[in-house]
KESE-483417 format. One record per residue: residue number from 0; chain; y negated, x, z of N, C-alpha, C in turn. Coordinates in steps of 0.02 Angstrom, whole numbers. Each point is the difference from the previous one (the first is absolute). Example, Ala and Ser with C-alpha at 12.3 -4.5 7.8 and 13.67 -1.06 7.14 Angstrom:
2
ATOM   i ch    n.y    n.x    n.z   ca.y   ca.x   ca.z    c.y    c.x    c.z
ATOM   0  A    284    660    390    -59    -45      0    -60     45      0
ATOM   1  A    -53    -18    -36    -59     42      3    -55    -39     37
END
This chain:
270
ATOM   i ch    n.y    n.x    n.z   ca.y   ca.x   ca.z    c.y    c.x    c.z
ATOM   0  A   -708    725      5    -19     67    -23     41     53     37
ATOM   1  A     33     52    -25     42     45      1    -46     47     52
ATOM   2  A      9     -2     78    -40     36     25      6     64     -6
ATOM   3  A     54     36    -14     -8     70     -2    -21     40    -76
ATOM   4  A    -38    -48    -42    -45     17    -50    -56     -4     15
ATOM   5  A     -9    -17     68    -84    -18     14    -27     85      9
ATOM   6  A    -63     -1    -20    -37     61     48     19     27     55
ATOM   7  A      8    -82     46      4     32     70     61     37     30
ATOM   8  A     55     -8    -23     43     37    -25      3     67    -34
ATOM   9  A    -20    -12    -54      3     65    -49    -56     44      9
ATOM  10  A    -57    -12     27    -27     60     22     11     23     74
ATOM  11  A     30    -13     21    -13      5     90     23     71      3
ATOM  12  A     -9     36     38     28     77     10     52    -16     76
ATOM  13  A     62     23    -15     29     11     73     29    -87      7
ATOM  14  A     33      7    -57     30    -55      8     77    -16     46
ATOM  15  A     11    -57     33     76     31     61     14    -84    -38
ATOM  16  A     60     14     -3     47    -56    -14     79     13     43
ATOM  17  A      8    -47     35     45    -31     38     61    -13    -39
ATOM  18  A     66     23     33     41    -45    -30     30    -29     30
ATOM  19  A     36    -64      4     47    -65     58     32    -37    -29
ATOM  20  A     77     10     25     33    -64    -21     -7    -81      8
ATOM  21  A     29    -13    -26    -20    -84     -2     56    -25     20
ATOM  22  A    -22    -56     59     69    -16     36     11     55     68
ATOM  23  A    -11     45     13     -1     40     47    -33     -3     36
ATOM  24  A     24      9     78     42    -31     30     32    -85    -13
ATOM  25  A    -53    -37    -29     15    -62    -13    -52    -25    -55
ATOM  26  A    -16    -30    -15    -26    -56    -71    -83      1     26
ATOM  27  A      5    -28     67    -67     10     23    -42     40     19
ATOM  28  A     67     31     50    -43     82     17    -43     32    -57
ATOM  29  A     33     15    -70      4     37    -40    -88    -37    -43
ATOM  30  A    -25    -60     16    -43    -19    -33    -56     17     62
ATOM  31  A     20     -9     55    -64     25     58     -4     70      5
ATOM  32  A     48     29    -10     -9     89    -11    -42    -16    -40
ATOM  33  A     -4     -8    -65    -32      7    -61    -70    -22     29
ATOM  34  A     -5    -37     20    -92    -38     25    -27     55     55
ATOM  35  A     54     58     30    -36     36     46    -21     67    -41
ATOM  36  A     52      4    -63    -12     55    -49    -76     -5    -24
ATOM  37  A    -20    -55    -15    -56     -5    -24    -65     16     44
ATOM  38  A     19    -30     66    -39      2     58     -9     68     15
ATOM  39  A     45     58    -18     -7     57     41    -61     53    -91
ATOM  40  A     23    -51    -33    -57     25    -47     23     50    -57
ATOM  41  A     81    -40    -36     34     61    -41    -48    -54    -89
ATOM  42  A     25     34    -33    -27    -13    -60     19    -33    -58
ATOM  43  A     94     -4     26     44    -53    -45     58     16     44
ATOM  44  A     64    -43     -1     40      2     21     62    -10    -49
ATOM  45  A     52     50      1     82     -1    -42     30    -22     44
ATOM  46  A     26    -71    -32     33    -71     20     81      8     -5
ATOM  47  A     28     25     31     58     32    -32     69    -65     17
ATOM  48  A     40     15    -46     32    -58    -35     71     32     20
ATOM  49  A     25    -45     58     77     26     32     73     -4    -59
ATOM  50  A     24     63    -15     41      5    -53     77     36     26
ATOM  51  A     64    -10    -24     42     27     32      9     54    -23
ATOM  52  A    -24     66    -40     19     43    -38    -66     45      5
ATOM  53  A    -43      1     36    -68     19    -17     -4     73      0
ATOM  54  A      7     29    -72      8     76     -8    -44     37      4
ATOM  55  A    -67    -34     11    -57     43     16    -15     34     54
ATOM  56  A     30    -55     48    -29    -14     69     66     51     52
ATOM  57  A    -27     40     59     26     27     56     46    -61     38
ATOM  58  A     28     44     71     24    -53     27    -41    -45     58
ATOM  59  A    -52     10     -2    -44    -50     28    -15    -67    -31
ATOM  60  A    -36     12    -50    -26    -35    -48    108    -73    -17
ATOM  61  A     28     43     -7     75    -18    -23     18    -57     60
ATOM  62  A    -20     26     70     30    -32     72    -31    -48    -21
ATOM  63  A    -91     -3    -14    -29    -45     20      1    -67    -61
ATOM  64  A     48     10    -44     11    -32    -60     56    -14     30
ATOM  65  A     47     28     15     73    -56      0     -9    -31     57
ATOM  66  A    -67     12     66    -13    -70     41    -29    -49    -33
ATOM  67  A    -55     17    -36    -35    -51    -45     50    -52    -28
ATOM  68  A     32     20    -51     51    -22    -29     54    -64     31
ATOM  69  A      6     43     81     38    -59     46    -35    -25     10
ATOM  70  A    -65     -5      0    -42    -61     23    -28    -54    -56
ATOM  71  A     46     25    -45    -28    -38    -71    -40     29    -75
ATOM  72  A    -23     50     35    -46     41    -45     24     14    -66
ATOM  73  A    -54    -20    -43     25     -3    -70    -66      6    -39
ATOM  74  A      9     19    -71    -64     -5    -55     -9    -57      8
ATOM  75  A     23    -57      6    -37    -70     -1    -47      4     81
ATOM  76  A     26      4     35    -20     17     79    -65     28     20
ATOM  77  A      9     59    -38    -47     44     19    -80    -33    -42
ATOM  78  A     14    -18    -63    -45    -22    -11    -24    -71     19
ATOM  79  A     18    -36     33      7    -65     27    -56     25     81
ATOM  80  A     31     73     20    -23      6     41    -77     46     -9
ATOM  81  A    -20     13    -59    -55     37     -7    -41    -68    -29
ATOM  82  A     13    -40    -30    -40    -82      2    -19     -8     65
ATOM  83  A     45     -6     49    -14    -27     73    -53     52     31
ATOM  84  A     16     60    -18    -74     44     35    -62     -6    -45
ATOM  85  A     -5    -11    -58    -43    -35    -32    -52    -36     38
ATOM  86  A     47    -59    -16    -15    -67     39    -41      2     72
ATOM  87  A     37     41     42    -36     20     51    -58     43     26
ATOM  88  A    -16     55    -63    -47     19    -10    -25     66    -36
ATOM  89  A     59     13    -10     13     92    -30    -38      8    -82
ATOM  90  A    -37     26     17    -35     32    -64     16     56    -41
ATOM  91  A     35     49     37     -7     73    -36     54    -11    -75
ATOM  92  A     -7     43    -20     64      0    -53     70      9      8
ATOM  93  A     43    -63    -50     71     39     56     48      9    -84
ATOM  94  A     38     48     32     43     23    -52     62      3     15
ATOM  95  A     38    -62    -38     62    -10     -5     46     63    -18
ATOM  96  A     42     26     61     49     67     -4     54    -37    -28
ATOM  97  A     46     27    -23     64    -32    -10     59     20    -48
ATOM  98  A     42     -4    -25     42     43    -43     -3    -36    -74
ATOM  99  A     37     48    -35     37    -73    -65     27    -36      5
ATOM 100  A     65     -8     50     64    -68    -17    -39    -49     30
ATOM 101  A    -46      7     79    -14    -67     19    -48    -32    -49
ATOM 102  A    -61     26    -45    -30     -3    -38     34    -45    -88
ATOM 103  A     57     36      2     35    -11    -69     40    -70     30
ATOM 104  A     28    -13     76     32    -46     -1    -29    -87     24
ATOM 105  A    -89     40     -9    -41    -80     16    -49     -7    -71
ATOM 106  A      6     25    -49    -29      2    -70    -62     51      4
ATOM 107  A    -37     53    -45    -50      9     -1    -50    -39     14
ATOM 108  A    -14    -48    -54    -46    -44    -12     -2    -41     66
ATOM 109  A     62    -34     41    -15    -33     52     11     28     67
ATOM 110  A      6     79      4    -55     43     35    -71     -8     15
ATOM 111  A    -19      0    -66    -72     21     -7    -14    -58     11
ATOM 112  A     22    -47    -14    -33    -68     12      3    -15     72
ATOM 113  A     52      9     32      9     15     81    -59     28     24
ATOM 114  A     -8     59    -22    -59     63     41    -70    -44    -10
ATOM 115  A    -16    -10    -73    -44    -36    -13    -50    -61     39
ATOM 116  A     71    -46     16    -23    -61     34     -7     32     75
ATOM 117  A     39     55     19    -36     15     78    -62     61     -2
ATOM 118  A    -12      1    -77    -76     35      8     14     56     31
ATOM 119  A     70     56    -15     15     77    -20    -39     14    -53
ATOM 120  A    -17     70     17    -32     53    -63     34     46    -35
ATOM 121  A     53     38     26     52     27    -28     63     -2     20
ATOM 122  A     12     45    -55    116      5     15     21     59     22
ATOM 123  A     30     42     -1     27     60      4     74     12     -6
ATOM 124  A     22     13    -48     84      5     -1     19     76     -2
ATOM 125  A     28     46     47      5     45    -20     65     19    -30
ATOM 126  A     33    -38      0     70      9    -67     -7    -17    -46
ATOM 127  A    -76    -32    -25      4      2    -93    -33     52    -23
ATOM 128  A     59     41    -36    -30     44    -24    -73      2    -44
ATOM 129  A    -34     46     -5    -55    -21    -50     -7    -27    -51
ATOM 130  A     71     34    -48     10     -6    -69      9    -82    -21
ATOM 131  A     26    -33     58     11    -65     -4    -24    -53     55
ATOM 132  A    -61     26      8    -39    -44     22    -75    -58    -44
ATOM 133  A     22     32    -76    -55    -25    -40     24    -85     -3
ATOM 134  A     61    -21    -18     -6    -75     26    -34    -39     51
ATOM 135  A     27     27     76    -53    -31     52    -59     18     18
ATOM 136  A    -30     67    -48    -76     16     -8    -21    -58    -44
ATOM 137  A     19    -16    -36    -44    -49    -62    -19    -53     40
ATOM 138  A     72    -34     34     -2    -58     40    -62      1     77
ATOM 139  A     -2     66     20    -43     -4     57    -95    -16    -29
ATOM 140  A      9     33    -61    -63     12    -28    -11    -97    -15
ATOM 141  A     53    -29    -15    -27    -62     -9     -7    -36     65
ATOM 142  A     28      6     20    -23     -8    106    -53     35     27
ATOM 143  A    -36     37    -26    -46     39     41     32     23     83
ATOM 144  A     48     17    -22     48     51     69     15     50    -48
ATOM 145  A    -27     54     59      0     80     -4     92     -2     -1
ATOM 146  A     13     64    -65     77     36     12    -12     49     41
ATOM 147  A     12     18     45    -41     62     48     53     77    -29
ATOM 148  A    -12     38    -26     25     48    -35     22     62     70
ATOM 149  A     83     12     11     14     35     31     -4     73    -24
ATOM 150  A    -24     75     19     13     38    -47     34     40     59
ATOM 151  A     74     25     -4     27     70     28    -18     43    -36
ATOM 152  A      5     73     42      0     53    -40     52      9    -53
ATOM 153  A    -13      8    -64      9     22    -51    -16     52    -40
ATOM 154  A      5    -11    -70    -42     32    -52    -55      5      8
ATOM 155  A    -42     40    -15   -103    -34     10     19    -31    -86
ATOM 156  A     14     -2    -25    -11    -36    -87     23    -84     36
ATOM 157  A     60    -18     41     37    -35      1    -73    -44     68
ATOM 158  A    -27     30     47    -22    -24     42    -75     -7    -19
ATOM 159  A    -20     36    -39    -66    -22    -42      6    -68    -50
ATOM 160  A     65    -15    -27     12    -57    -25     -9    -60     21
ATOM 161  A     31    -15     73     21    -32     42    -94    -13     31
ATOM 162  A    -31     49     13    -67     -9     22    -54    -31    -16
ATOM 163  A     32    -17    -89    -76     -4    -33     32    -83     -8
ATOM 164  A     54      3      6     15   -103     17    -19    -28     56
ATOM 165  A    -20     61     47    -17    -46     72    -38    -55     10
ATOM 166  A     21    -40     48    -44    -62     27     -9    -41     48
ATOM 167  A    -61     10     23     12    -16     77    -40     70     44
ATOM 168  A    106     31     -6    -31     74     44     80     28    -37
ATOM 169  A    -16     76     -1     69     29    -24     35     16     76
ATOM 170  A     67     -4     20     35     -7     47     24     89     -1
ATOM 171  A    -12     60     18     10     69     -9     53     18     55
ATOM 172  A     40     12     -6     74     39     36    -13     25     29
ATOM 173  A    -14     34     60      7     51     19     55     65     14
ATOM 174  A     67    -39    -13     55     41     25     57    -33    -32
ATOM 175  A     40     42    -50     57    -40    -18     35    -26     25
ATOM 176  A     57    -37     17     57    -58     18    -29    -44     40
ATOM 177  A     22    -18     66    -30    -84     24    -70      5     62
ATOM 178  A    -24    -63     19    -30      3     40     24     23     54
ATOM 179  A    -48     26     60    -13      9     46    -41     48     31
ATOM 180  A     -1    -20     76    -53     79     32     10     50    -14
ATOM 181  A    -24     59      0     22     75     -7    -43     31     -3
ATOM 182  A    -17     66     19    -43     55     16     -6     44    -52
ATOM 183  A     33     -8    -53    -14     66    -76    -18    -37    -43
ATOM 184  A    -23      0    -44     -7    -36    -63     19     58    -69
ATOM 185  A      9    -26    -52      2     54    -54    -41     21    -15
ATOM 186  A    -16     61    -34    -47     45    -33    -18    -34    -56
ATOM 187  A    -74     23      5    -22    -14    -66    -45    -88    -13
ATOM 188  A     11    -25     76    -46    -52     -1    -45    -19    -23
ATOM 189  A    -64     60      4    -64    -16    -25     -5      4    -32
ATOM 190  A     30     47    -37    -31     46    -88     62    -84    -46
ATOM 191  A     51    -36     25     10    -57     -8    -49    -56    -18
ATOM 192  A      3    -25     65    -79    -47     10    -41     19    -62
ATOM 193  A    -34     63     10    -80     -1    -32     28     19    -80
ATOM 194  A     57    -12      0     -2     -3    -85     19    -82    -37
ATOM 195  A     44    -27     60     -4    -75    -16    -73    -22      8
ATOM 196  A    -45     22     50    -62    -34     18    -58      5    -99
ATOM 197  A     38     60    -15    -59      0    -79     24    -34    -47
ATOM 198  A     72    -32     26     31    -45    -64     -2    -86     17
ATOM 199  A      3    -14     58     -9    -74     49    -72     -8    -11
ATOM 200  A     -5    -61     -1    -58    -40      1     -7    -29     59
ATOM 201  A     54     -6     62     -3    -32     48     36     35     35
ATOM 202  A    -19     -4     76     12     40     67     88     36    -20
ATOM 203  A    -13     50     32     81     30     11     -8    -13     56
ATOM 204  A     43    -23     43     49      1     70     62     47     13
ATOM 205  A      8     25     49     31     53     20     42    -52     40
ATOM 206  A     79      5      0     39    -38     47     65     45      4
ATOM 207  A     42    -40     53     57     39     17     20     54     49
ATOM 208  A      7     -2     67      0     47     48    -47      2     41
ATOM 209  A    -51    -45    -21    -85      2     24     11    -27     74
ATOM 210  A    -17     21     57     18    -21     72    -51      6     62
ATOM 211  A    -49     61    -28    -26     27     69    -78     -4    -17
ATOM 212  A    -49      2     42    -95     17    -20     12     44    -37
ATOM 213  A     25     58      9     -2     58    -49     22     -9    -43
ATOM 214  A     54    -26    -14     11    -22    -90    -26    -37     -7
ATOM 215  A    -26    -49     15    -52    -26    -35    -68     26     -6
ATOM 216  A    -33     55     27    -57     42    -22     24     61    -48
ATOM 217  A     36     22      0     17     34    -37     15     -5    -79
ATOM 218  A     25    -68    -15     14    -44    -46    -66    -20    -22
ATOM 219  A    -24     -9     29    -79    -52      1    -52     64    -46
ATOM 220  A      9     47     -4    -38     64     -6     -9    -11    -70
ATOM 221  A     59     -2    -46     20    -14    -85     10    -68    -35
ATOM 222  A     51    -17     58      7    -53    -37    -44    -64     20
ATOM 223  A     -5    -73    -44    -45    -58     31     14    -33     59
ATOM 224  A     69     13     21     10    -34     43     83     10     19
ATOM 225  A     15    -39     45     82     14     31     37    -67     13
ATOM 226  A     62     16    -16     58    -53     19     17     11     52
ATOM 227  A     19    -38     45     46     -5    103     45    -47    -23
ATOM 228  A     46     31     15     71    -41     -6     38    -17     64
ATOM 229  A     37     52     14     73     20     17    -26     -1     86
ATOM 230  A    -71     23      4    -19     10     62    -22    -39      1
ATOM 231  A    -32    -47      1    -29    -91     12     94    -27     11
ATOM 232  A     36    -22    -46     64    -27     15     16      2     52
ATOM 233  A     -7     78     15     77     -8     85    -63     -8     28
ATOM 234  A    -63     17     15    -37    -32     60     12    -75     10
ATOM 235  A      8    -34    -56      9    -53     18     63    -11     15
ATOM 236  A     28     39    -26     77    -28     17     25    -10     98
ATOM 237  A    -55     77      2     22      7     62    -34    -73     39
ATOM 238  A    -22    -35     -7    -31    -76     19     22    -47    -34
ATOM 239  A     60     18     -1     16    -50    -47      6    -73     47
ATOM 240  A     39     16     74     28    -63     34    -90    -31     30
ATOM 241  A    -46     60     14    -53    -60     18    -25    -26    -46
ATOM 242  A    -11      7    -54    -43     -8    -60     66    -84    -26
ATOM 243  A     31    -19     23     34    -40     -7     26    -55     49
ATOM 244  A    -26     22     76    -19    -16     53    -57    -73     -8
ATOM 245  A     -9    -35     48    -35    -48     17    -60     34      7
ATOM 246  A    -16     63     22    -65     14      2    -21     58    -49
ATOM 247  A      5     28    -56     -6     66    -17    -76     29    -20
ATOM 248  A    -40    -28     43    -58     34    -27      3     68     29
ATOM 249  A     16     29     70    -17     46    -15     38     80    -38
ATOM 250  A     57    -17    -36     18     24    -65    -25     17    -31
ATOM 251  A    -31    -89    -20    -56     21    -78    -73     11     30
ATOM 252  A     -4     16     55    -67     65     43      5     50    -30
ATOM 253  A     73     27     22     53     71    -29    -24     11    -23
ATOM 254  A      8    -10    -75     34    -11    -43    -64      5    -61
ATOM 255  A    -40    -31     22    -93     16    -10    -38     50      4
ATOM 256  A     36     31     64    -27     50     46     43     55    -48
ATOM 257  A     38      6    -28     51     29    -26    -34     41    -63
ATOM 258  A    -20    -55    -37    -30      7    -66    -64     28     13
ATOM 259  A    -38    -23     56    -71     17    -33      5     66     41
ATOM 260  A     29     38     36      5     61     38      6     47    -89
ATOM 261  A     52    -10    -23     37     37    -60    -52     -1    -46
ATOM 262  A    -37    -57    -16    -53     -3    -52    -71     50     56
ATOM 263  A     -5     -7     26    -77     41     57     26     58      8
ATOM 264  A     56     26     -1     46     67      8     -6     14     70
ATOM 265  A     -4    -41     46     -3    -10     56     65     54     45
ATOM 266  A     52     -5    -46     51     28     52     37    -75     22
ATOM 267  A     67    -23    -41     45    -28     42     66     16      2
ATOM 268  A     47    -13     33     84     17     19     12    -37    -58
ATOM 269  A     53     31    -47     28    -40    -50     81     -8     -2
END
C-alpha cells in the first residue's frame, strides 16, 4: 500500500520531508542516515538518485552526486539501497528523486518494477515536463506509485493544471533556478500555495532554499508542509570521512540532532 495515500500522511498538518542522496558518503552510510531520518521523526524521505547533469539541483546537492556516483551510485543502487533500509526497518514513505535519462536508460516499466519490489511509494522527475508525463502517469497508476507533481512558478492557469493531477503531495518551488540555501525567497509565495491548496487534493510542500527553524515556521504558516534539501546534504557532507569511518555513530547523533532541531524550530547552525 502506497503510504503516502494513507491518512496518516495526507492529513497530518506540518508536514517536513527530508531530502538525501543515495550512496552518500557511501552505499551504507546513506541507508543508516535514512534509519536516523526516521528516528528523528520526519514524515517521508526524497531518495535522491546520483545523476551527472542534475539541472535542478545547486552545487551541493551536484558535489554530493558526483561522490555518490564514484562510489557507484546509480538508479539501480539507490534503489537496491532503499530495499536494504526497508529490510532493516524504515517505514516512512520514500520517494524516488531522479531525472529522465537515468529513468529512460533502465526502462519505465522496470523502474517501477525496481521501486516496487523495494516497497517505494513515489517518483519525482523534475525534467519531465508535465505535458509529457501522461505515459509514466498511466504506468505509475498501474503500480500504485505516486507521480509526485513538481509545480514552479508559472502561469496560475498552467499551475492550477499541474495541481489538480497531484499525488502523493504537490512538490511547490519556492524560488526559480537550482537548489540551495538562501535567505530571500520570491514574492508571491502564499497567495501561490493557497491557490494550488483549492485545486490539490493532496498536501502542497514548499521546497527549495528551505535551511533554517525560521523557514521552516514561516513556510509551515500556509503551506502543509516543507522540503530540506541542500541544508541536510552538506551537513552531511561535512561528515562525510566519520560517517564512513569504523565508528560513525556519532555523525548520525549529528545528524539527528540536526533534523529534529529544524523540525522543533529549535535554532540550529546550517
Amino acid at each position: 500500500m502506497n503510504r503516502l495515500v494513507k491518512d496518516e500522511f495526507q492529513q497530518k498538518q506540518n508536514l517536513f520531508v527530508p531530502y538525501m542522496m543515495s550512496s552518500f558518503p557511501s552505499f551504507d552510510a546513506s541507508v543508516d542516515i535514512a534509519l536516523r531520518l526516521e528516528k528523528a521523526g520526519v514524515d517521508a524521505i526524497e531518495w535522491g538518485v546520483p545523476f551527472s547533469d542534475p539541472l535542478a539541483d545547486g552545487p551541493v546537492i551536484q558535489n554530493a552526486g558526483d561522490h555518490a556516483r564514484s562510489q557507484g551510485g546509480s538508479l539501480r543502487e539507490a534503489v537496491r539501497g532503499a530495499k536494504l533500509a526497508r529490510e532493516k526497518g524504515l517505514t516512512v514513505p520514500l520517494v524516488l528523486f531522479t531525472y529522465v535519462n537515468p529513468v529512460l536508460s533502465v526502462g519505465w516499466k522496470e523502474t517501477l518494477d525496481l521501486m516496487k519490489d523495494a516497497d517505494m511509494d513515489a517518483i519525482l522527475i523534475p525534467d519531465l515536463p508535465h505535458e509529457e508525463s501522461e505515459e509514466l502517469r498511466n504506468f505509475c497508476r498501474e503500480y500504485g506509485i505516486s507521480l509526485i507533481a513538481l509545480v514552479a512558478p508559472s502561469s496560475r492557469s498552467r499551475m492550477e493544471a499541474i495541481s489538480r493531477l497531484g499525488d502523493g503531495f504537490i512538490y511547490y518551488v519556492t524560488s526559480l533556478g537550482v537548489t540551495g540555501t538562501r535567505d530571500t525567497f520570491a514574492e508571491g509565495i502564499e497567495e501561490s500555495v493557497n491557490a494550488l491548496k483549492k485545486h490539490a487534493d493532496v498536501p502542497v510542500l514548499a521546497g527549495f532554499g528551505i535551511s533554517k527553524p525560521e523557514h521552516v515556521a514561516e513556510f509551515q504558516k500556509y503551506a502543509d508542509g516543507v522540503i530540506v534539501g541542500s541544508a541536510l546534504v552538506k551537513f552531511i557532507g561535512d561528515r562525510k570521512e566519520a560517517l564512513v569511518s569504523g565508528n560513525p555513530d556519532d555523525a548520525l547523533n549529528e545528524i539527528q540532532s540536526f533534523v529534529e532541531a529544524l523540525m522543533a524550530k529549535d535554532g540550529v547552525e546550517s
